[in-house]
C-alpha positions as CSV (number, residue, x, y, z in Angstrom):
1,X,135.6,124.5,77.0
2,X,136.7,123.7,73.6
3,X,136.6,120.0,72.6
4,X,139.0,118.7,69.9
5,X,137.3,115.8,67.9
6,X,139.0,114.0,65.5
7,X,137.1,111.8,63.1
8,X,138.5,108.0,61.6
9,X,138.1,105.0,60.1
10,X,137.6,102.8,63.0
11,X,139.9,99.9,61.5
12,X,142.6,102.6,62.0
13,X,141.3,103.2,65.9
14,X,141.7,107.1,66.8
15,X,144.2,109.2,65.3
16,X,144.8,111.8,63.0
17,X,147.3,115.3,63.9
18,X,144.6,118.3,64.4
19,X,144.4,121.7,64.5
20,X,145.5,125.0,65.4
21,X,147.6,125.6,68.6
22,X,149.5,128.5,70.1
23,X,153.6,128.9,68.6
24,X,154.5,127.7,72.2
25,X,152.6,124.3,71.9
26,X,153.6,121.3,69.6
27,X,151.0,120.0,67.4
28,X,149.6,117.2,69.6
29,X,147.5,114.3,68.2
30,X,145.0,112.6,69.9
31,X,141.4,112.9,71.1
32,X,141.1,115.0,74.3
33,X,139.4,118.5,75.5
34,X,141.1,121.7,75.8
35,X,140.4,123.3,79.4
36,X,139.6,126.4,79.6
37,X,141.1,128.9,81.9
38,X,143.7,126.3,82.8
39,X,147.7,127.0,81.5
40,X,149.2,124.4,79.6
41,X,152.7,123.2,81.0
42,X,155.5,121.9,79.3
43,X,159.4,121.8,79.5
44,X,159.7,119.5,76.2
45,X,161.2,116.6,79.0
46,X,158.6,115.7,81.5
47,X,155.0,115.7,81.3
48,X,152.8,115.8,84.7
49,X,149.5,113.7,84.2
50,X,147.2,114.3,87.0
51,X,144.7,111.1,87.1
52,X,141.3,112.1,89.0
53,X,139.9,108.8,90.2
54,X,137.3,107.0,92.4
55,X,138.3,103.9,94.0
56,X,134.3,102.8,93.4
57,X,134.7,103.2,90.0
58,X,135.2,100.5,87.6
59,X,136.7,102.2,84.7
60,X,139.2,103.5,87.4
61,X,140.5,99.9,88.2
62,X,140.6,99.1,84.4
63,X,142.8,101.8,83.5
64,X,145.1,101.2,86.4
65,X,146.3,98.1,84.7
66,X,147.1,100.4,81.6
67,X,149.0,102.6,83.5
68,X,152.5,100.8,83.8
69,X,152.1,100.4,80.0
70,X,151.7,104.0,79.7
71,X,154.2,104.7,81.9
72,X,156.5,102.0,80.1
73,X,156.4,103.9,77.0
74,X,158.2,106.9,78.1
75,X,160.1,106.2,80.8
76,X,161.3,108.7,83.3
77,X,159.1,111.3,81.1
78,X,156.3,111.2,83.1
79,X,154.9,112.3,86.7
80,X,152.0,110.8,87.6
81,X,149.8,112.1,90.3
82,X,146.7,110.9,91.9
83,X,143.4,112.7,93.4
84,X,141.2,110.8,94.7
85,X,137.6,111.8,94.9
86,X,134.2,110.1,95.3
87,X,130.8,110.4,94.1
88,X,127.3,109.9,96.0
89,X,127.1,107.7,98.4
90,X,130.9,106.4,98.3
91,X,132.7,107.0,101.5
92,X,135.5,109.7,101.5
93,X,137.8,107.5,103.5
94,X,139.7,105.3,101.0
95,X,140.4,108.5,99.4
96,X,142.1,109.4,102.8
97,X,143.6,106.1,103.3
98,X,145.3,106.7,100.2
99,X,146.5,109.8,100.8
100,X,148.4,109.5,104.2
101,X,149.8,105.9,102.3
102,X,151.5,108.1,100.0
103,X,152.9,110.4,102.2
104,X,154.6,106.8,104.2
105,X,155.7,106.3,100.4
106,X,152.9,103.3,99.9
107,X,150.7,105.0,97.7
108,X,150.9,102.7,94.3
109,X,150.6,100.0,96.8
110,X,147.9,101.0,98.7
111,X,146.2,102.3,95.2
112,X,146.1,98.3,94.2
113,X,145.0,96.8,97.4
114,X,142.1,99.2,97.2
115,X,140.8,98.6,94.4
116,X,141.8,94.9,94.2
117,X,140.0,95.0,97.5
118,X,136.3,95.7,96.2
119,X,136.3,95.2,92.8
120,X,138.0,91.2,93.6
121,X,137.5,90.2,97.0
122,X,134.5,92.4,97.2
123,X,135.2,94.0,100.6
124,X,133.6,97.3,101.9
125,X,136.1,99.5,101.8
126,X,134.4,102.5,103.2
127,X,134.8,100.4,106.3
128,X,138.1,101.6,108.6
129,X,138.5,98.2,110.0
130,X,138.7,96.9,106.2
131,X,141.2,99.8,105.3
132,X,143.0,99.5,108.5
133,X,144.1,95.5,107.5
134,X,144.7,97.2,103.9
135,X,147.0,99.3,105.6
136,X,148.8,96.4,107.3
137,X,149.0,94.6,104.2
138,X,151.1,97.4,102.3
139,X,153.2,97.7,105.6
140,X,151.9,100.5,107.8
141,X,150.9,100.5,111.3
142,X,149.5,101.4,114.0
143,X,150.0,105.3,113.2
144,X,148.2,104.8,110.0
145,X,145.2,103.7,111.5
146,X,145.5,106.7,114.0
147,X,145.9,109.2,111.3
148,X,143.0,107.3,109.4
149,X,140.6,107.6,112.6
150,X,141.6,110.8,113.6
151,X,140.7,112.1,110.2
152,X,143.7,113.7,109.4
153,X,143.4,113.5,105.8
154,X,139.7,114.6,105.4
155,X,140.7,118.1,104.9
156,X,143.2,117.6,102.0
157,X,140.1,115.2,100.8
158,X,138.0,117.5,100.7
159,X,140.8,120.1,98.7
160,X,140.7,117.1,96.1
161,X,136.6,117.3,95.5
162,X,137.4,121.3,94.8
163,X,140.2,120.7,92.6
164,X,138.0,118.3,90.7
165,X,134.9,120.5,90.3
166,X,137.2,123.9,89.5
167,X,138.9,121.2,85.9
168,X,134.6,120.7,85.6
169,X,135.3,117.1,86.0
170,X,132.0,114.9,85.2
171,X,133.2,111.3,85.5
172,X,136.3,109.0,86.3
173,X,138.5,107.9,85.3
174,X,139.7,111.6,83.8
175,X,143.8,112.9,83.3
176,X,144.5,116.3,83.3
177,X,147.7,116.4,80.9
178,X,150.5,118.9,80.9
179,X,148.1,121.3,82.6
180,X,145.0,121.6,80.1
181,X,144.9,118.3,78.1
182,X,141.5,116.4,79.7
183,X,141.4,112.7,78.6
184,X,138.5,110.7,79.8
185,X,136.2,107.9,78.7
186,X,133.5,110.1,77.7
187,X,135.4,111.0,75.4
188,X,136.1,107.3,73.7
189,X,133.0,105.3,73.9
190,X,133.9,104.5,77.3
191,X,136.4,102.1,76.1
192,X,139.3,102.4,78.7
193,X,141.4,100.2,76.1
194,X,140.8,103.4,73.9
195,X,142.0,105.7,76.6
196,X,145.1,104.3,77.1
197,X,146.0,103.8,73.6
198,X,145.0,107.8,73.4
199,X,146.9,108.7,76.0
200,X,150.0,107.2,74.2
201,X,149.4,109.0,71.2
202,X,149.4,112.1,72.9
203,X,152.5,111.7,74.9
204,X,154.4,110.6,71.7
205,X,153.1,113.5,70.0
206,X,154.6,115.7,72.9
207,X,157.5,114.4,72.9
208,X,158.1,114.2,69.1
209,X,160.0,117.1,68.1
């Protein structure tokens, strides 16, 4: 894996152009690390950001009030998707409850009442019973808990933790942009403020022609 450093003043936060890219890429500014093995993807329109996240993790529910101001930069330029993985001991079942959410078109909702779930009202939220009121919260019923239960999700869970390891990811919050572009807090001090205000950079850098 190749990682692209770029050094500044820190009055100046991040960002200076770097380096030498294929004809087909633009010249992208911004801190981030170049994947190897992994095709970069862009039609000069829409960029796909793929956020791997844990709803345990901290970081992850910092950056998810960053992400509307992201998004808010370039609007209808970006498609955001979410895998959700866990590490340890964390339970994969929010992971799950998340995923059948989304596919009821509830997923940004269930997404905040997850995280505002543990990391506010402190609930457990590898507990069904808790996810199951979570579920009823957002709007979904009695076949969400079924489907949640039943496990239904577990499998496509499970695809998630092997997506995660074959991008060689190490920590969370981490986006996978336009295909090969790894952004994570590693990267910035851990400073999710910094990973935000990177992940602009970038995306104006795409997009500038």
């Amino acid at each position: 894996m190749k990682v692209v450093k770029i050094f500044v003043p820190v009055i100046m936060f991040l960002f200076i152009a770097h380096s030498s890219y294929a004809d087909q890429k633009p010249n992208i500014v911004g801190i981030y690390s170049e994947m190897a093995g992994k095709e970069f993807h862009f039609d000069g329109k829409t960029v796909e950001i793929v956020e791997f996240l844990s709803f345990y993790c901290g970081h992850c529910y910092h950056l998810e009030k960053s992400v509307p101001v992201i998004k808010g930069n370039f609007p209808k330029k970006t498609k955001w998707k979410i895998i959700p993985i866990y590490w340890g001991k964390g339970s994969p079942k929010p992971g799950e409850a998340y995923l059948i959410a989304e596919e009821e078109g509830k997923g940004p909702q269930m997404k905040a009442a997850l995280f505002n779930a543990i990391f506010v009202d402190k609930r457990d939220i590898g507990n069904i019973t808790v996810l199951e009121d979570l579920g009823m919260k957002v709007g979904l019923g009695f076949d969400f808990s079924r489907k949640l239960r039943a496990g239904e999700k577990a499998d496509e869970a499970g695809k998630a933790l092997d997506m995660a390891r074959s991008y060689g990811i190490q920590e969370t919050p981490t986006l996978i942009i336009a295909g090969n572009l790894k952004v994570s807090p590693g990267l910035l001090n851990n400073d999710v403020e910094l990973v935000r205000d990177n992940v602009i950079v970038i995306l104006k850098s795409l997009f500038t022609k």
